[in-house]
C-alpha positions as CSV (number, residue, x, y, z in Angstrom):
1,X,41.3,-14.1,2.0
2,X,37.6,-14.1,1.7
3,X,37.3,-10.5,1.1
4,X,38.8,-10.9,-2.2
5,X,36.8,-13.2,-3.5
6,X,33.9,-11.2,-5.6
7,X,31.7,-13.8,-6.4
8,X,28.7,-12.9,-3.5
9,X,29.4,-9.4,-3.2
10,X,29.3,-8.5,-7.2
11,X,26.2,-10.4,-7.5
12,X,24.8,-8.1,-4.5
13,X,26.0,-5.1,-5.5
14,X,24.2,-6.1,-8.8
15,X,21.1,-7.1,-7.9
16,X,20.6,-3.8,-6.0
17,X,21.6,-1.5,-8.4
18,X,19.1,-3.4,-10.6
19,X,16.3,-3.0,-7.9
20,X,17.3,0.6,-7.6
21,X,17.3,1.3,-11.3
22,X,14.0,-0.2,-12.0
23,X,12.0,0.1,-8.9
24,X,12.4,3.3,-7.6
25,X,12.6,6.0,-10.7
26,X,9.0,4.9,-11.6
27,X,8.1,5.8,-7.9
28,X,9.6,9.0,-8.0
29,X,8.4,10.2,-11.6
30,X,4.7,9.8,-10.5
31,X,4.7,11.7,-7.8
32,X,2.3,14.2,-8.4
33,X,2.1,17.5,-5.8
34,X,-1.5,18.4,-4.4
35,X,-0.8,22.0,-4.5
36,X,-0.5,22.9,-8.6
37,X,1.7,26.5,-8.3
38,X,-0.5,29.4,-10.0
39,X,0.7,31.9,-12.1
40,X,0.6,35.4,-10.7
41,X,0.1,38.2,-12.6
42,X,2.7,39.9,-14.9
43,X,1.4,43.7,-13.6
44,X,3.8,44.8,-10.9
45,X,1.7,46.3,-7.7
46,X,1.3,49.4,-7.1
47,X,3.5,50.7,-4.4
48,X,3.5,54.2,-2.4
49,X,6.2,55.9,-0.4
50,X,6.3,55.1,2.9
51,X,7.1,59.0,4.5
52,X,9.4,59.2,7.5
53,X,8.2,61.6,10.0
54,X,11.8,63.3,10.4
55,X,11.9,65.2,13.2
């Protein structure tokens, strides 16, 4: 039974767990984002009351 046998589909399964291990963390960890996120001010804004007109 040929399925049995793991001598091509080890070395496969190898070979792209290597590629994926080596190859594509680098790609990801440079990845830089055009939009830097800003800080925003710690002072909460000033709100006013919104008034109902209850009739």
């Amino acid at each position: 039974m040929p399925q049995l046998n793991p001598a091509p589909w080890l070395a496969i399964l190898t070979f792209s767990w290597l590629i994926f291990l080596t190859v594509i963390p680098p790609k990801i960890l440079a990845h830089s984002f055009p939009n830097e996120p800003t800080p925003h001010s710690t002072k909460a804004p000033k709100t006013d009351p919104w008034m109902w007109p209850w009739h």
